[in-house]
N, CA, C and O atoms as CSV, one atom per row, in Angstrom:
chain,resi,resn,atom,element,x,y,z
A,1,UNK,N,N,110.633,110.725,126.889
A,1,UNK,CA,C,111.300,110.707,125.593
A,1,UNK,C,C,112.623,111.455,125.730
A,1,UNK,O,O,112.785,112.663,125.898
A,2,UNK,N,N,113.381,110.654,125.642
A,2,UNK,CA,C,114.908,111.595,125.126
A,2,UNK,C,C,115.133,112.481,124.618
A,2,UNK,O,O,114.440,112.383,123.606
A,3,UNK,N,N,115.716,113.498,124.553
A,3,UNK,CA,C,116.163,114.550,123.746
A,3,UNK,C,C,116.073,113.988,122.125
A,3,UNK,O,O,115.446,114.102,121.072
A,4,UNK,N,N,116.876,113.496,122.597
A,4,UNK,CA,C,118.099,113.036,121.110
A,4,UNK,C,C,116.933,111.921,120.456
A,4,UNK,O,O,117.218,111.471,119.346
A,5,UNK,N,N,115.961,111.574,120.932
A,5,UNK,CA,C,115.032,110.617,120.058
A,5,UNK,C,C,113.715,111.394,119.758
A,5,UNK,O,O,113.097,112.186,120.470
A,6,UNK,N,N,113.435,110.891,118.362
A,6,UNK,CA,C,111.942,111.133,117.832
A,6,UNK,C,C,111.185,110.417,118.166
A,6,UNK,O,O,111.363,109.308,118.670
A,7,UNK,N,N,109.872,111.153,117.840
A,7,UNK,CA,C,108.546,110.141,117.730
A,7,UNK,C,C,108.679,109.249,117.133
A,7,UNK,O,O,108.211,108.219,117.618
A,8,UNK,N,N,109.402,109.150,115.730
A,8,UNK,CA,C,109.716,107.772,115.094
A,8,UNK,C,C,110.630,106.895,115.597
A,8,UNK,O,O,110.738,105.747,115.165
A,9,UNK,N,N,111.480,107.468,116.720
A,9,UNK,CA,C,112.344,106.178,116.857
A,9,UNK,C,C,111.618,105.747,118.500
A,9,UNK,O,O,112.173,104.828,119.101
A,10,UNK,N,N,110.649,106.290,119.027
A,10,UNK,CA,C,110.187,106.029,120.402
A,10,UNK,C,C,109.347,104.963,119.955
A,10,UNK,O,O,109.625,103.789,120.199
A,11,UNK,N,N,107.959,105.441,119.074
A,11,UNK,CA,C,107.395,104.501,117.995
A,11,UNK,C,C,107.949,102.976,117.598
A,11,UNK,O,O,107.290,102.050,117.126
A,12,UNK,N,N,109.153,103.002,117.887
A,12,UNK,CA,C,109.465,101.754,116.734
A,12,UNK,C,C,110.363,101.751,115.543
A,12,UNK,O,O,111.109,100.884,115.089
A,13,UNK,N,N,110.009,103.276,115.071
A,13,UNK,CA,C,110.908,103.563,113.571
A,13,UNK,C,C,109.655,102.759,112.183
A,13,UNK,O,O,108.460,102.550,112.387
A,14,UNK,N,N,110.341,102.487,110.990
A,14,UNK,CA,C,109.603,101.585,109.898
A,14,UNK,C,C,108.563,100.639,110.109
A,14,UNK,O,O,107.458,100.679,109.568
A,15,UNK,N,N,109.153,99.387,111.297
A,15,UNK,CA,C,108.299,98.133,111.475
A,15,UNK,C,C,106.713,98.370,112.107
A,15,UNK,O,O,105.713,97.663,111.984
A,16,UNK,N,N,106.926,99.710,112.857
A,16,UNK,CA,C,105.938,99.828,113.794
A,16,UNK,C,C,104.712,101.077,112.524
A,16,UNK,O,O,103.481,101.069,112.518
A,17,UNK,N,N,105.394,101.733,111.872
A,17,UNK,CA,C,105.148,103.166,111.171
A,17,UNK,C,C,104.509,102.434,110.598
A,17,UNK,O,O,103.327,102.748,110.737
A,18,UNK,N,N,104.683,101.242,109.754
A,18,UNK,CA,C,104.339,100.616,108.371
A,18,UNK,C,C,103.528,99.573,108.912
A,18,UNK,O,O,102.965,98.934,108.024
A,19,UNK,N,N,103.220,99.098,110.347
A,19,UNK,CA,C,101.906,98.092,111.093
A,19,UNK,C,C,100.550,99.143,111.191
A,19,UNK,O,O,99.424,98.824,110.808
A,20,UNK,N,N,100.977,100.685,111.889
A,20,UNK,CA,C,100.035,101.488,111.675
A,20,UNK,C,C,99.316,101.699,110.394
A,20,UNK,O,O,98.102,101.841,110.250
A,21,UNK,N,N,100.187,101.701,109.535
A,21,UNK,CA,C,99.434,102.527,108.208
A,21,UNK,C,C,98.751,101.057,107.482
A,21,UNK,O,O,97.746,101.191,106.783
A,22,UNK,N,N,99.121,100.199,107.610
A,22,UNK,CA,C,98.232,98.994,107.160
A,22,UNK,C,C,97.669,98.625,107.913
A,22,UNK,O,O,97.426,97.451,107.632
A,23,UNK,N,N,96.991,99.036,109.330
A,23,UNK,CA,C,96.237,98.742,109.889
A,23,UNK,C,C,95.107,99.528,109.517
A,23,UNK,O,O,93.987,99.075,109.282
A,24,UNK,N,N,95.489,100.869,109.470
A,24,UNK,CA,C,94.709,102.128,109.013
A,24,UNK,C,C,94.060,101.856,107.658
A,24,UNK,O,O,93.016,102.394,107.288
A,25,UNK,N,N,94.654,101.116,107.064
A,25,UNK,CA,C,93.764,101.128,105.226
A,25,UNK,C,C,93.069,99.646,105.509
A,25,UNK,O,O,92.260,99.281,104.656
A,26,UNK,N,N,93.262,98.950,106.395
A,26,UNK,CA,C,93.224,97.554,106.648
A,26,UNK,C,C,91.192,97.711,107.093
A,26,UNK,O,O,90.283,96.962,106.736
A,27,UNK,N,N,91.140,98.802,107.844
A,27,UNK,CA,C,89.883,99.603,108.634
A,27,UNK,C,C,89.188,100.240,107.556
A,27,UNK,O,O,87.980,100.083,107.378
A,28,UNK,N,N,89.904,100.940,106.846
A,28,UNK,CA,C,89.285,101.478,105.989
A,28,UNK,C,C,88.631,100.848,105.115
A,28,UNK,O,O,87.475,101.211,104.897
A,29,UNK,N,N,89.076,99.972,104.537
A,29,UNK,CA,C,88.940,98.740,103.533
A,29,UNK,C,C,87.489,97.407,104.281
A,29,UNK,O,O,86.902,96.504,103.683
A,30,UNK,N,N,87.352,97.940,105.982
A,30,UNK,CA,C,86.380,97.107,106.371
A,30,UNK,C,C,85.128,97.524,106.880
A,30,UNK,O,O,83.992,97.060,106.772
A,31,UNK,N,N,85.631,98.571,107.500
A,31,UNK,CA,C,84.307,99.167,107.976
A,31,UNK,C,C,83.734,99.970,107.240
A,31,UNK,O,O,84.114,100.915,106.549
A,32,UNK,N,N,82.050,99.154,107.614
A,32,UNK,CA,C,80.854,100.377,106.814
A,32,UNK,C,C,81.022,101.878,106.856
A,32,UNK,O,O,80.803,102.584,105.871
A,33,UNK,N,N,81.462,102.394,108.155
A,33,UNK,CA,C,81.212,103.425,108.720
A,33,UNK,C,C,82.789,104.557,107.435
A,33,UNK,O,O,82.813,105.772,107.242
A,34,UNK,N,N,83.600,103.687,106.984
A,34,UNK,CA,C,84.709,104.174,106.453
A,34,UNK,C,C,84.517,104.277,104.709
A,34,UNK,O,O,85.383,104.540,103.875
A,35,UNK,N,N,82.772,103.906,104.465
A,35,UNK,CA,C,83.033,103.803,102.900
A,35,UNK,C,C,83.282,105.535,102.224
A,35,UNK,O,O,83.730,105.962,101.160
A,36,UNK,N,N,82.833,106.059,103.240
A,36,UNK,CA,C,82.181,107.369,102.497
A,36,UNK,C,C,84.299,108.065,102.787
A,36,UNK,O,O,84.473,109.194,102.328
A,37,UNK,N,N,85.144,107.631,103.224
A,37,UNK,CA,C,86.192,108.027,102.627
A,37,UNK,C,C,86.838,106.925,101.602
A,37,UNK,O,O,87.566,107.129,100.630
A,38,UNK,N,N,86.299,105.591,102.172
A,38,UNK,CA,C,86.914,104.395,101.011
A,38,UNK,C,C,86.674,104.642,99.828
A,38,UNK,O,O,87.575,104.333,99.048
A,39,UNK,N,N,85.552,105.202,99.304
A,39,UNK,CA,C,85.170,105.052,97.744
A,39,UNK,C,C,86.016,106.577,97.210
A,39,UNK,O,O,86.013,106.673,95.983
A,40,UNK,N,N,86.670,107.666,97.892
A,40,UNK,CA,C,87.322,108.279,97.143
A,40,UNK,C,C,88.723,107.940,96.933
A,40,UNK,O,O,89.448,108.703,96.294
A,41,UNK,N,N,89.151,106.857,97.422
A,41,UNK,CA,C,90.179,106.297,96.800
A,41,UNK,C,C,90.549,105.412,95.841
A,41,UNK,O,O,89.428,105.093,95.446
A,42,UNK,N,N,91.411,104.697,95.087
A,42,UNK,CA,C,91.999,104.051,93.765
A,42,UNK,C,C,90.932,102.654,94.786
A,42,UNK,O,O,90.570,102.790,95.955
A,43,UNK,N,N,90.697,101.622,94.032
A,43,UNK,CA,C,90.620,100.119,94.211
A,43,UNK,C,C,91.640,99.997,95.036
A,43,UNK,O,O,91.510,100.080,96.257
A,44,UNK,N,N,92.963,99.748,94.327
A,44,UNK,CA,C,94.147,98.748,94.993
A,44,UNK,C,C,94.946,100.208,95.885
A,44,UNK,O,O,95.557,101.064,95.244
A,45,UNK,N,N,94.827,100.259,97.122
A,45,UNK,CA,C,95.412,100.775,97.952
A,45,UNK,C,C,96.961,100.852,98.358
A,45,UNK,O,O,97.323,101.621,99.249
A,46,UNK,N,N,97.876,100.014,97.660
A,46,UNK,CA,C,98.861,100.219,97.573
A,46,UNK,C,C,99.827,101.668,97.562
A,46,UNK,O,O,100.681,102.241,98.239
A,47,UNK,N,N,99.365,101.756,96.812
A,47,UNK,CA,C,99.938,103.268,96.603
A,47,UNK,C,C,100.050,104.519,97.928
A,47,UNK,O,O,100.919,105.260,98.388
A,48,UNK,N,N,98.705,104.233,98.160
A,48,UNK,CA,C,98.144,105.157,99.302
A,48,UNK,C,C,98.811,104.455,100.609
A,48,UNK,O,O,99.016,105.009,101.689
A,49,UNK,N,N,99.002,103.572,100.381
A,49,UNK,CA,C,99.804,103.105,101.919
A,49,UNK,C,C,101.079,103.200,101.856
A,49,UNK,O,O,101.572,103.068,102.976
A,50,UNK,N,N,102.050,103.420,100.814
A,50,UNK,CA,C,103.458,103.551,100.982
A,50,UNK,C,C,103.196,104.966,100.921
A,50,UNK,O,O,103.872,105.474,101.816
A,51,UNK,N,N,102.546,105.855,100.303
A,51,UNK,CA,C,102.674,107.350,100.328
A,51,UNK,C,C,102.255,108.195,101.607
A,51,UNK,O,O,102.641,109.344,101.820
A,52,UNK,N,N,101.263,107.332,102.570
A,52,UNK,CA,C,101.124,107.974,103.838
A,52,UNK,C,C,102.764,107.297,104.947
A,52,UNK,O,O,103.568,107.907,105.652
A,53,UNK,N,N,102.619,105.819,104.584
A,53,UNK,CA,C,103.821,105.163,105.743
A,53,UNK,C,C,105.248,106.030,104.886
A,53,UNK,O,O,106.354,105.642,105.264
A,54,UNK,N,N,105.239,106.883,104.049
A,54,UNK,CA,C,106.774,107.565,103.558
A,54,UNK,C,C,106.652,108.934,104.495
A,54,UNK,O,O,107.561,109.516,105.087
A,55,UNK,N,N,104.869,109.342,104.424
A,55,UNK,CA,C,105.085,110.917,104.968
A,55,UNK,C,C,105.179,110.505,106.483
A,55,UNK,O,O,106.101,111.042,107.096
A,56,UNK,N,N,104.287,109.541,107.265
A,56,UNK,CA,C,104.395,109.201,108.399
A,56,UNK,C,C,105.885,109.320,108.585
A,56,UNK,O,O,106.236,110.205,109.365
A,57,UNK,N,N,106.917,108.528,107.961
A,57,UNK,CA,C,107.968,108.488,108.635
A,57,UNK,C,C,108.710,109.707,108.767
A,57,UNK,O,O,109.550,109.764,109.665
A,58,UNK,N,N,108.507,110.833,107.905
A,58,UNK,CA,C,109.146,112.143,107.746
A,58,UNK,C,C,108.661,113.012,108.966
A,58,UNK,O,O,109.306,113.730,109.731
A,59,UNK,N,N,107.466,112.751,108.909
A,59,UNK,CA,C,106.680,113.695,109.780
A,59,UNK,C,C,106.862,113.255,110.948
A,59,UNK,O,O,106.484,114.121,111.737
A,60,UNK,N,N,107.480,111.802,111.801
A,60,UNK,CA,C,107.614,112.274,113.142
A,60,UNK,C,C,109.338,111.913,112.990
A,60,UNK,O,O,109.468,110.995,113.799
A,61,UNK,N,N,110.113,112.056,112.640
A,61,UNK,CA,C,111.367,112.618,112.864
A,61,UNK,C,C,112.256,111.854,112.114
A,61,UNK,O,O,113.409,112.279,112.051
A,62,UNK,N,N,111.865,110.382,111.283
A,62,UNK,CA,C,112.368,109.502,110.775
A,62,UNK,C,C,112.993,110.161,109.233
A,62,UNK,O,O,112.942,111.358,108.949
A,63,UNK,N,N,113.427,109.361,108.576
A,63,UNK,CA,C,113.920,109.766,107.343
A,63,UNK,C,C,112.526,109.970,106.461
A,63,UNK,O,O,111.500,109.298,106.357
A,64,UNK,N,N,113.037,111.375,105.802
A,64,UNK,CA,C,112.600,112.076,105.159
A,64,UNK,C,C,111.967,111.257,103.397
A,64,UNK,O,O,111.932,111.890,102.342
A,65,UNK,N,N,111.600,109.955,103.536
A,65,UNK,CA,C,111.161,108.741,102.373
A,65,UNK,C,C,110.156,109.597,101.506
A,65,UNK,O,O,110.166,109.115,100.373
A,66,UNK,N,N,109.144,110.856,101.593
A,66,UNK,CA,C,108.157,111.287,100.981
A,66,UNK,C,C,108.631,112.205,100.531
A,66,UNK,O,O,108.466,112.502,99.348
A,67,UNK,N,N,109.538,113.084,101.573
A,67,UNK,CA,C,110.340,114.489,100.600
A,67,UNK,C,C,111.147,114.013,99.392
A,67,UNK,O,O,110.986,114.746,98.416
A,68,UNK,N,N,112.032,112.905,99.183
A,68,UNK,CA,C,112.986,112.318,98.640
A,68,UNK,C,C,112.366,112.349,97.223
A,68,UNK,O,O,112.854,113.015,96.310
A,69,UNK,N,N,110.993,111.399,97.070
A,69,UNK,CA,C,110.420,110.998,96.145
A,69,UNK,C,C,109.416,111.950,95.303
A,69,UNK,O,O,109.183,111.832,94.100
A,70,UNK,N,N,108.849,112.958,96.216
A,70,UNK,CA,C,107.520,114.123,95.830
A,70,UNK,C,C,108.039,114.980,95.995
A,70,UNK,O,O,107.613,115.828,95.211
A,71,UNK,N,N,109.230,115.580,96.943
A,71,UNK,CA,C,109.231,117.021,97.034
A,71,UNK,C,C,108.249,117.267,98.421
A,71,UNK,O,O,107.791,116.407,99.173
A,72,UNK,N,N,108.109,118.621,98.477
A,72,UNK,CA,C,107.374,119.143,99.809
A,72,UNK,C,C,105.994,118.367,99.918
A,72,UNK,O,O,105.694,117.724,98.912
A,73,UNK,N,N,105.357,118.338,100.684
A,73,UNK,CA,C,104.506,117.302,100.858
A,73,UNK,C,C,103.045,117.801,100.533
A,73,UNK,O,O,102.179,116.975,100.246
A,74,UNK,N,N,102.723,119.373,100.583
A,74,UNK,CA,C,101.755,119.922,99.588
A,74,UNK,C,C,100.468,119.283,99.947
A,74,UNK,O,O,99.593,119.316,99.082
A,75,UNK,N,N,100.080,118.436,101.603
A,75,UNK,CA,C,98.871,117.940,101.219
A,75,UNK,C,C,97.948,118.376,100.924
A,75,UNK,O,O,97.311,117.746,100.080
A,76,UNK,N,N,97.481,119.416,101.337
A,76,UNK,CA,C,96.173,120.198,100.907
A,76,UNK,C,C,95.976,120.031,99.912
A,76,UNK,O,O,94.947,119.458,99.553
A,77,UNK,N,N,96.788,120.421,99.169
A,77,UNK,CA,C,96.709,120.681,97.584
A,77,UNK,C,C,96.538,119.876,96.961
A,77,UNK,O,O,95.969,119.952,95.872
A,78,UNK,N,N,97.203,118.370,97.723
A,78,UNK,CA,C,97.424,117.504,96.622
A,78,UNK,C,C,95.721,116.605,96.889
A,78,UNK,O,O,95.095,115.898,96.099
A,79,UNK,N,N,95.446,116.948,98.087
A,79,UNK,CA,C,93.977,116.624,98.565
A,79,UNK,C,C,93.254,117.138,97.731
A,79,UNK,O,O,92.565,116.372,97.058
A,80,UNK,N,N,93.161,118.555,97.492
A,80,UNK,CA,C,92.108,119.612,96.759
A,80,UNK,C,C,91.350,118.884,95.706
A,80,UNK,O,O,90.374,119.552,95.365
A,81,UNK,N,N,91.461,117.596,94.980
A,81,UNK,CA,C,90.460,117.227,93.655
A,81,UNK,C,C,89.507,116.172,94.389
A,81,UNK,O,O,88.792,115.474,93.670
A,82,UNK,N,N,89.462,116.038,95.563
A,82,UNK,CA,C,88.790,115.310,96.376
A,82,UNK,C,C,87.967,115.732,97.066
A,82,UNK,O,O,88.471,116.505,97.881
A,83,UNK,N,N,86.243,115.567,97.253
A,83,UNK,CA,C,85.938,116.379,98.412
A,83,UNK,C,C,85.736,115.687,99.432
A,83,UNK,O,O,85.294,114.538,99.444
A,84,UNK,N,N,86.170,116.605,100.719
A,84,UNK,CA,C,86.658,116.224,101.399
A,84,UNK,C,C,85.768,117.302,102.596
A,84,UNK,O,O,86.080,118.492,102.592
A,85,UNK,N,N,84.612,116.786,103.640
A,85,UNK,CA,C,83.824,117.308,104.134
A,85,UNK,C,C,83.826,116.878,105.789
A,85,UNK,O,O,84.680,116.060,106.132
A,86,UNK,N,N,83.296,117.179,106.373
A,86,UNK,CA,C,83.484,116.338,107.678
A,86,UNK,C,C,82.882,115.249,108.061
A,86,UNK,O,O,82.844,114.830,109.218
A,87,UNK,N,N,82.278,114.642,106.887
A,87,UNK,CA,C,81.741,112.776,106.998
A,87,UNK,C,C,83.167,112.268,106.637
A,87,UNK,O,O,83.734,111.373,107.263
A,88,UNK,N,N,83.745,112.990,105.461
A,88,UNK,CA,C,85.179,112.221,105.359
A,88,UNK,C,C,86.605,112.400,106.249
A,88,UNK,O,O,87.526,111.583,106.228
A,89,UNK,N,N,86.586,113.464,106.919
A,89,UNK,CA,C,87.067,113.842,107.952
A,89,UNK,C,C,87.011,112.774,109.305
A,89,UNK,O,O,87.929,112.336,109.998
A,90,UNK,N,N,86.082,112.637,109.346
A,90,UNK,CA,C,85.491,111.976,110.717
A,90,UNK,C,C,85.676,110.082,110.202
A,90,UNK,O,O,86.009,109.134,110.915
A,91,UNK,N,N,85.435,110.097,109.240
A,91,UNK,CA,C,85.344,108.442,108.746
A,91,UNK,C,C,87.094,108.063,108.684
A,91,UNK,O,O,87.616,106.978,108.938
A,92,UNK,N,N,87.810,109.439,108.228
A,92,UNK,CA,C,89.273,109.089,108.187
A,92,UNK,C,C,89.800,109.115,109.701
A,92,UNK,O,O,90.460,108.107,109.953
A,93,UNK,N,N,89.697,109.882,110.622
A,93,UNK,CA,C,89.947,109.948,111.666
A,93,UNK,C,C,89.299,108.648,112.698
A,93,UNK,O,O,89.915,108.391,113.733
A,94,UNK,N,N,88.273,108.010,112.414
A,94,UNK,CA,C,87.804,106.822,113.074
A,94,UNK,C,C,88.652,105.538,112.749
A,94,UNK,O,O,88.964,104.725,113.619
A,95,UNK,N,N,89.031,105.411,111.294
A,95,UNK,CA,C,90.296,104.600,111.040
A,95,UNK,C,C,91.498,105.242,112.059
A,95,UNK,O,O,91.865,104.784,113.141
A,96,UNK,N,N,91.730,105.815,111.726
A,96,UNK,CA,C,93.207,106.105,112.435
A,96,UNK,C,C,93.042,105.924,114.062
A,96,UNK,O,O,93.778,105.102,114.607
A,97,UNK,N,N,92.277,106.527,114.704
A,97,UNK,CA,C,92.290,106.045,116.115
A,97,UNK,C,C,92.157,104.608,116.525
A,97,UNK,O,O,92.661,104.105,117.530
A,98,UNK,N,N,91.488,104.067,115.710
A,98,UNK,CA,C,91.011,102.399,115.972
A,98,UNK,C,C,92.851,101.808,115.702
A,98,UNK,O,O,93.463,101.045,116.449
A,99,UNK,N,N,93.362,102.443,114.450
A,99,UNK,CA,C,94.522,101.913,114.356
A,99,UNK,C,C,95.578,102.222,115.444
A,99,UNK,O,O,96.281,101.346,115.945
A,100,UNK,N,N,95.650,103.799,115.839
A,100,UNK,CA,C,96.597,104.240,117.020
A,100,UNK,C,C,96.513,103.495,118.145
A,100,UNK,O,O,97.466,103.035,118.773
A,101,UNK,N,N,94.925,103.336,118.487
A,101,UNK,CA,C,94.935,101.929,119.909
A,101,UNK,C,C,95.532,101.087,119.904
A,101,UNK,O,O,96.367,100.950,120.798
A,102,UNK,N,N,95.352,99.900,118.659
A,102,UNK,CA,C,96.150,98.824,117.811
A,102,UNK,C,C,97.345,99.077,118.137
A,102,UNK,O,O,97.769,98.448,119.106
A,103,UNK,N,N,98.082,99.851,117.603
A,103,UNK,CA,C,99.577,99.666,116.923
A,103,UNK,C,C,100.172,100.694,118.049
A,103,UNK,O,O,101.004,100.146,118.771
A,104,UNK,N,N,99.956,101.878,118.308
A,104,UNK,CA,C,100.491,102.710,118.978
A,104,UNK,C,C,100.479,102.940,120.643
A,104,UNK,O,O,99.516,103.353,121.288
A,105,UNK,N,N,102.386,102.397,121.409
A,105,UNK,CA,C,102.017,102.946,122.702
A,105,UNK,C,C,101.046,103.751,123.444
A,105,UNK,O,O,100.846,104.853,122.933
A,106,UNK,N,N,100.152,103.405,124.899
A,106,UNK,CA,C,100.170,105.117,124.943
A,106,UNK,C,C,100.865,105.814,125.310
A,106,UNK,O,O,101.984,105.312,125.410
A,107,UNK,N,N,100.790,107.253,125.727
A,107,UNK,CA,C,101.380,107.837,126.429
A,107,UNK,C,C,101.697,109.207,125.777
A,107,UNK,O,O,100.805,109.413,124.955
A,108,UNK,N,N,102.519,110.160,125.787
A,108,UNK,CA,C,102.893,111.798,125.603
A,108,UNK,C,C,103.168,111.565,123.990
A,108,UNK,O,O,102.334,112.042,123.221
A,109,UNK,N,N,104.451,110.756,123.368
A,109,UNK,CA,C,104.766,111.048,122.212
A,109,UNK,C,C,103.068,110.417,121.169
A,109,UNK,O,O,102.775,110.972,120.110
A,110,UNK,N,N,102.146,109.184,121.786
A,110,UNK,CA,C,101.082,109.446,121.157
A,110,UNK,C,C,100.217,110.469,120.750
A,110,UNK,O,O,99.879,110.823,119.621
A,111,UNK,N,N,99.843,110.987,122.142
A,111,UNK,CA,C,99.190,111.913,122.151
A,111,UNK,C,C,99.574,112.987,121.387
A,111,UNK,O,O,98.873,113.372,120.452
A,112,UNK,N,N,100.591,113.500,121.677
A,112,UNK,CA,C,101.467,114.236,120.857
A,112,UNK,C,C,100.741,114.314,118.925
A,112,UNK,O,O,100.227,115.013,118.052
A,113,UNK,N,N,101.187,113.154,119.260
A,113,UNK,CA,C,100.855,112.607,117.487
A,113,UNK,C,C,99.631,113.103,117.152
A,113,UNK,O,O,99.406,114.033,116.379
A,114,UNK,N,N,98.598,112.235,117.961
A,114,UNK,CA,C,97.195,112.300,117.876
A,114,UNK,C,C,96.638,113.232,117.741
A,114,UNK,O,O,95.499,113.228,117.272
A,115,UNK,N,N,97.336,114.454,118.151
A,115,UNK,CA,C,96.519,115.839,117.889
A,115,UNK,C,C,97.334,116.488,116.393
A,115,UNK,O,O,96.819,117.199,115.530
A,116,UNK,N,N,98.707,115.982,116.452
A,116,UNK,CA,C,98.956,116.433,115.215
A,116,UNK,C,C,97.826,116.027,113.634
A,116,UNK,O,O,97.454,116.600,112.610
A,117,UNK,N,N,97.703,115.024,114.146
A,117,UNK,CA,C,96.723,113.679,112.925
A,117,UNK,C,C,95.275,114.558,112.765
A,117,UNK,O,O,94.800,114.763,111.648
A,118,UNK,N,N,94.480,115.169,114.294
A,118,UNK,CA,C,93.977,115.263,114.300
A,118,UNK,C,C,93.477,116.967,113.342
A,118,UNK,O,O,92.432,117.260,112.761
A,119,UNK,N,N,94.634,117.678,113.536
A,119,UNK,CA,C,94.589,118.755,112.854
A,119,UNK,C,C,95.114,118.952,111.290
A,119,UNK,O,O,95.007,119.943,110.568
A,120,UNK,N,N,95.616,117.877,111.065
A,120,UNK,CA,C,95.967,117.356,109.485
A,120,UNK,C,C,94.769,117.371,108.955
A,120,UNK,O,O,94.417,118.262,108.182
A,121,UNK,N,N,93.816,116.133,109.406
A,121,UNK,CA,C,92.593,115.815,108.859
A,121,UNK,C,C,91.391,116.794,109.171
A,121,UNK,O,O,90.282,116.275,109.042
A,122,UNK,N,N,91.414,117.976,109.517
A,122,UNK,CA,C,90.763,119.106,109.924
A,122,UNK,C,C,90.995,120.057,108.917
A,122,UNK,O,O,90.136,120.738,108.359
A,123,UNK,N,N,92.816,120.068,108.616
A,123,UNK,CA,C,92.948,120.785,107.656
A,123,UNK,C,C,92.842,120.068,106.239
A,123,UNK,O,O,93.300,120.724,105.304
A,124,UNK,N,N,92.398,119.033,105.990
A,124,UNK,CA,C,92.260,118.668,104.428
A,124,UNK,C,C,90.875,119.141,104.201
A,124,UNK,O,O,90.637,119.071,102.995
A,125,UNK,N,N,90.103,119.487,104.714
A,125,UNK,CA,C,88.540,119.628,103.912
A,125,UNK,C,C,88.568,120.600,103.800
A,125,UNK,O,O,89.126,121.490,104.441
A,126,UNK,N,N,87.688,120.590,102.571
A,126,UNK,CA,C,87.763,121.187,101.251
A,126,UNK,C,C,86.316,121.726,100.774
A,126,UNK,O,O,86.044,122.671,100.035
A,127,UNK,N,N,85.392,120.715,101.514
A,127,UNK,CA,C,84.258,120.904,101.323
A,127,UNK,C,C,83.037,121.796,102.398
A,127,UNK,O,O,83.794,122.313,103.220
A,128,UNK,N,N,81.936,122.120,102.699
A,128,UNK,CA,C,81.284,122.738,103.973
A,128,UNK,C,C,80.397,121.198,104.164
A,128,UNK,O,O,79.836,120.633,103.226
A,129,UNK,N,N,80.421,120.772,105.366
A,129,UNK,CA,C,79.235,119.768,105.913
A,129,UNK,C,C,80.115,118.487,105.855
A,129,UNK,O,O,79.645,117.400,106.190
């Protein structure tokens, strides 16, 4: 990876950011193993997929689309009315890897990622068990 380039522009940038994150709700939305985080979300998933593919793009070096619109990104918090335990932990994180295989090179700036993702969703629960 270049100096001068991000994870988002090694990635792909938008086309590639925004194949991940609808692949990711795409999983969620299918597998059994994903209901027990599917059912704490809205029906129509829309929402939830431009609001993760806005922070995705901020968070690996791309334009800042989630700060613009929300302000600081506050997930915990904004997680906190949800519980959020390590069945949902683990059911969210099984989407996302199935999707990172999918959509995402391998190699350093993945990995990279992958542990970032992985300690995001470590830090949202809220709940014990």
């Amino acid at each position: 990876m270049n100096i001068e380039q991000t994870s988002y522009d090694v990635f792909g940038g938008e086309p590639v950011i925004r194949r991940l994150v609808d692949r990711f709700y795409d999983l969620m939305d299918a597998l059994p193993e994903a209901y027990v985080i599917r059912k704490i979300h809205q029906d129509d998933l829309a929402s939830a997929r431009q609001k993760l593919f806005e922070y995705f793009c901020g968070w690996l070096g791309g334009p800042a689309l989630y700060e613009a619109k929300y302000g600081h990104p506050r997930m915990r918090a904004r997680h906190m009315p949800f519980a959020i335990g390590e069945a949902e932990r683990d059911a969210w994180l099984l989407c996302m890897a199935q999707a990172f295989d999918e959509v995402l090179p391998p190699g350093e700036p993945r990995d990279a990622f992958w542990q970032r993702v992985v300690g995001l969703a470590d830090w949202m629960r809220n709940r014990e068990g």
